[in-house]
N, C-alpha and C positions, 0 to 999 in steps of 0.2 A: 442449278439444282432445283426440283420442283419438291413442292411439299406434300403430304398426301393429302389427296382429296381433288389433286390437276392431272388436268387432262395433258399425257407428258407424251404421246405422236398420236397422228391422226392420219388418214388416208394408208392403212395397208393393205397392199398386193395380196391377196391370197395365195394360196399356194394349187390353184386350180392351172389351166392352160395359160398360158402370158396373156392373152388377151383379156381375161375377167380383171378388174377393176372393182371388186367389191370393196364398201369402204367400211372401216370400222375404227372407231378409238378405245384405245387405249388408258384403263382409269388404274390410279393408285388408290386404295379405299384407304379413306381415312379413320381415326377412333370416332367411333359410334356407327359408322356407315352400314348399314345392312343391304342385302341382294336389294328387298323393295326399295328402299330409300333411295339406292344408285336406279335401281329401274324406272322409279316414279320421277327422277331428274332428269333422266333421259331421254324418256319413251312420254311420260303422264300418264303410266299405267305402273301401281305398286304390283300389281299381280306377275308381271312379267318378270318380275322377281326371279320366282323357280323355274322360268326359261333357261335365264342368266344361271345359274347354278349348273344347269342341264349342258346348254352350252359351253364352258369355261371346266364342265367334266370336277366341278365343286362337293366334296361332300354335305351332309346336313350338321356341320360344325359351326361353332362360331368363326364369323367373319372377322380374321385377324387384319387390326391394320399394317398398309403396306402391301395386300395383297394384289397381282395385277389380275383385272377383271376383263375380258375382250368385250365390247359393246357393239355390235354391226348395226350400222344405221345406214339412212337412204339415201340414194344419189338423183342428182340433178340431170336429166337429159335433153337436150334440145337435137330436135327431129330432123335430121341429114337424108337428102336424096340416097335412096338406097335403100335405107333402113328396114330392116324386117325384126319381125316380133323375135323371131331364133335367132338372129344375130345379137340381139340385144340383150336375151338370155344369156345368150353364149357368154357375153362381154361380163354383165353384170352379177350372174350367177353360177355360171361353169359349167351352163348345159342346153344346150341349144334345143333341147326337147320341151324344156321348161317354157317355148315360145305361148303356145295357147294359153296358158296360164297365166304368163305375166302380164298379158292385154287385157283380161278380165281383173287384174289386182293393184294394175298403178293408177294413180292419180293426176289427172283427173278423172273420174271413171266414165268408160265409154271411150277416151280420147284414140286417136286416128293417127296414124304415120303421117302424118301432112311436115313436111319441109317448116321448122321455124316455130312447130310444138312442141313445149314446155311439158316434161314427163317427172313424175314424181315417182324414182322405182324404189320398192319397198327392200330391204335388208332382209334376207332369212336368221331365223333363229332356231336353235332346232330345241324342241319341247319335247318333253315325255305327259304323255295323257295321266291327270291326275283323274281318280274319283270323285263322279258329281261330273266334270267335265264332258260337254257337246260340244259340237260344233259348230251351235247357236252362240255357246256360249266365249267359244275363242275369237269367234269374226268378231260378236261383238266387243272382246277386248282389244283385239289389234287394229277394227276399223270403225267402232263406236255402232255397228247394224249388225244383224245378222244377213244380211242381202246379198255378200258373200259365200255362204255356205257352198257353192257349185264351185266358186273358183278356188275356196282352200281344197275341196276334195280333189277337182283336178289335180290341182298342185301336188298334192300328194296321194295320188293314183288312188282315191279309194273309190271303189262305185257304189258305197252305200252309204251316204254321209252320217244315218240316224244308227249306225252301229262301227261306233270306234272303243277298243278296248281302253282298260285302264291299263297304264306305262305304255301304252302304244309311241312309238315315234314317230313325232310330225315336224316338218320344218312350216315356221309362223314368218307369215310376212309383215316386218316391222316397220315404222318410221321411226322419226327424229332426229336429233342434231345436237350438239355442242351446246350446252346452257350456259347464258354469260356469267354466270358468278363461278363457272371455271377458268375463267381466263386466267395464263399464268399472270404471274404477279407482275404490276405494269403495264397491261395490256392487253387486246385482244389474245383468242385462242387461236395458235398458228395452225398450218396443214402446207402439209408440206410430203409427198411419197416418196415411199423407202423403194430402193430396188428391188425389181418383182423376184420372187423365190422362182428360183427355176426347178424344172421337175427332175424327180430322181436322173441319173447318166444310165442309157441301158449299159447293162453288162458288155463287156468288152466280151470279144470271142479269143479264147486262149490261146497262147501265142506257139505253136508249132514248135517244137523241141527241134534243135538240128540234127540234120542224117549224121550218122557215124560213118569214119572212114571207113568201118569195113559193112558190111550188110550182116546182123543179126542174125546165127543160127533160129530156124522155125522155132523150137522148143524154145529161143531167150525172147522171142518177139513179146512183147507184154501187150496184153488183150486190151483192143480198143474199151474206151470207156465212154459212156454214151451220156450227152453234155448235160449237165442240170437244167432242170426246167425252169425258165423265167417266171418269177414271182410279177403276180399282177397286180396292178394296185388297187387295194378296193374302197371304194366312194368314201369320201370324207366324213359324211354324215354316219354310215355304219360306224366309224372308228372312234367318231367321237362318242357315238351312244352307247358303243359298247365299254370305254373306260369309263364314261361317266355308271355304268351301269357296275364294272369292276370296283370304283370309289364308293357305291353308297355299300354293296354289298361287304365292303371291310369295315363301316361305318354302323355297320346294320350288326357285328358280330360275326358274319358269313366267311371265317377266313377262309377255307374254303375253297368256295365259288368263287373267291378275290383272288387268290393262287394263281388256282385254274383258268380262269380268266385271263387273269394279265400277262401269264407263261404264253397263252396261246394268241394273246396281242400282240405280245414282245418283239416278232419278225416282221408283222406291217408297220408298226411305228419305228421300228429301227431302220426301214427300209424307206420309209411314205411320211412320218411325222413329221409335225412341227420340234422345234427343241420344247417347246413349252410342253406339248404332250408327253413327251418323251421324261422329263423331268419331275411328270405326275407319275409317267410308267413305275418308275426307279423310286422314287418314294414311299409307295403305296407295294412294291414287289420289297423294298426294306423291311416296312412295317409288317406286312405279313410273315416274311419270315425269320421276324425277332417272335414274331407273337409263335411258331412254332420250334422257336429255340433251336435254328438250323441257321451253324454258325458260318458255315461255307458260303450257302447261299444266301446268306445275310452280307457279308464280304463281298462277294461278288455284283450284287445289287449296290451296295456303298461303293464301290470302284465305277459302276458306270453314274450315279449319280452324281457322284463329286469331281466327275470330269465335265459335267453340265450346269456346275455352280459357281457363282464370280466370288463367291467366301465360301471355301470348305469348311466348314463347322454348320453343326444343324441347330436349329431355331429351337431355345427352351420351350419356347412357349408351340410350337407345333409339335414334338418329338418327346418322348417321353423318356426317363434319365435311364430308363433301361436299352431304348433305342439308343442314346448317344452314347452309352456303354461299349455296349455292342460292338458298334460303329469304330470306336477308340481300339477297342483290340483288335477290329483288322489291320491296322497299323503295323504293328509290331510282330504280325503272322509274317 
C-alpha cells in the first residue's frame, strides 16, 4: 500500500504507436501538496506548476489529496548505430517529424549521433500560454537560457517566435526524475513498465448477412446502405487541450461552453482516450448537467462514469450534495 505523497509506478507506455517509450511517473499528492510544490520536486521549477495542471486537464480548484497527478520526465539514451534524429522522435515522443527539433533540445547540447553517446531526451508537457509569457521566458524556465527560443518554435511550428498568444498551446520540453525522499517506504523508488496500451482495433467490416433460399422479389430487396465513415484519431495533444480547456471553462461558471465542449469531445475520448481522460469526460458532463437540472442526462453521464470507478460513490469533498443527490436518484429510475 503506498501512502500519498509516493511515487506508486513509473515508466508508462504511452498510448502513441508501440514504439514510443515516453516515460512518466505517476504521483499521489499528498495533504498540503500543491501543482508547484509537486512541480518544484520534480522538475526544480515551482512555475511548471500550471503546466502540470494543463497537462493532467486539472481545474483551478484546490488540490485534493490523493489526487493522481501524471509527471512526464526525461529519458536516458545511448547512441546505437543506425540511429536517426526521427527515429528517436518516433520512439520517444510519437512523431517522427518532431526529429529536427529534438537534436536542437536534448542534452547535451550540440551532441551528435555518434555510437556510445549518452543523450538526455527531454519529456513534453503541454502548457497553455499564460499572460506576460515569451518565449524568452519558457526556454528560460525549462532550460535555465533563453538560447533555445529557435528550438521550442520549431518544436511547435511557430515561425514567429516574438508573437505567441495568450492560452496558446505549446508542448515544453521538460527534465527530471524521481526525488529520493519519494522512495516508497524501505527503499529506493522502483520502475518497472506497464504493458504498452495498444491502439484503438480498426473497425471490423460487417459481416455479410446470408443469401436466402429463395432470391428477393426487386421491390423486397432493401437498399444498400453505404458503410460509416472511419473515425480518425486526432493527436493527443488537441484532446488534452481541449478538456483541459472544457474543465477550466465549468470552473470559470461557462456551463455552457463546458456542455458544448465535452458533448462534442465525448466520441474522440470514447473512441482514442485514456480511462483517466475519460473519467474527467463523465465527471465534468455530470457536473454540468446537475448545474442545468437535466435529470436524464445527468443519469446518463452517472452510468458511464461509475462504470469507470473502483468505489461507486462520489467524493464529499469533490461533488457537491446536490450532485450526489442527483446521482442517488438515478438508481431507483
Amino acid at each position: 500500500m503506498t501512502r500519498p505523497g509516493l511515487v506508486f509506478a513509473v515508466l508508462l507506455t504511452l498510448a502513441w504507436p508501440q514504439s514510443a517509450a515516453a516515460r512518466q511517473v505517476v504521483h499521489n499528492a499528498a495533504p498540503g501538496d500543491t501543482l508547484e510544490s509537486i512541480a518544484l520536486r520534480y522538475y526544480g521549477v515551482a512555475e511548471l506548476g500550471e503546466s502540470l495542471r494543463v497537462h493532467n486537464s486539472l481545474g483551478r480548484g484546490h488540490l485534493s489529496a490523493g489526487s493522481v497527478i501524471e509527471i512526464p520526465l526525461a529519458d536516458d539514451h545511448t547512441v546505437a548505430n543506425g540511429d536517426e534524429w526521427s527515429g528517436l522522435a518516433d520512439r520517444y515522443w510519437g512523431d517522427w517529424e518532431l526529429g529536427a527539433a529534438l537534436a536542437l533540445l536534448v542534452e547535451p547540447a550540440g551532441a551528435k549521433l555518434e555510437p556510445g553517446t549518452r543523450l538526455r531526451i527531454p519529456a513534453l508537457l503541454h502548457h497553455r500560454v499564460r499572460r506576460g509569457e515569451t518565449m524568452a521566458v519558457l526556454t528560460r524556465r525549462t532550460y535555465g537560457s533563453p538560447e533555445r527560443i529557435p528550438a521550442l518554435a520549431l518544436l511547435n511550428g511557430i515561425d514567429n517566435p516574438s508573437r505567441i498568444g495568450e492560452r496558446q498551446a505549446l508542448r515544453l520540453p521538460v527534465f527530471g526524475d524521481i526525488p529520493e525522499h519519494d522512495a516508497p517506504l524501505g527503499g529506493s523508488a522502483t520502475t518497472g513498465s506497464l504493458p504498452p496500451v495498444s491502439a484503438a482495433p480498426a473497425p471490423q467490416p460487417p459481416i455479410a448477412p446470408l443469401a436466402p433460399e429463395e432470391p428477393l422479389a426487386a421491390a423486397e430487396a432493401p437498399a444498400p446502405v453505404a458503410p460509416a465513415p472511419l473515425r480518425r484519431r486526432p493527436p493527443e495533444e488537441d484532446m488534452t487541450q481541449v478538456l483541459s480547456d472544457a474543465v477550466e471553462a465549468y470552473y470559470q461558471g461557462e456551463f455552457d461552453v463546458a456542455r458544448e465542449t465535452l458533448e462534442e469531445l465525448r466520441p474522440d475520448l470514447l473512441a482514442f482516450g485514456t480511462e483517466r481522460q475519460q473519467r474527467i469526460l463523465f465527471s465534468h458532463l455530470l457536473l454540468v448537467h446537475v448545474a442545468f437540472d437535466d435529470a436524464q442526462a445527468t443519469c446518463d453521464s452517472w452510468t458511464q462514469l461509475r462504470g469507470r470507478l473502483d468505489d461507486a460513490t462520489l467524493d464529499p469533498d469533490r461533488f457537491s450534495p446536490k450532485v450526489r443527490r442527483m446521482s442517488q436518484a438515478c438508481e431507483t429510475r
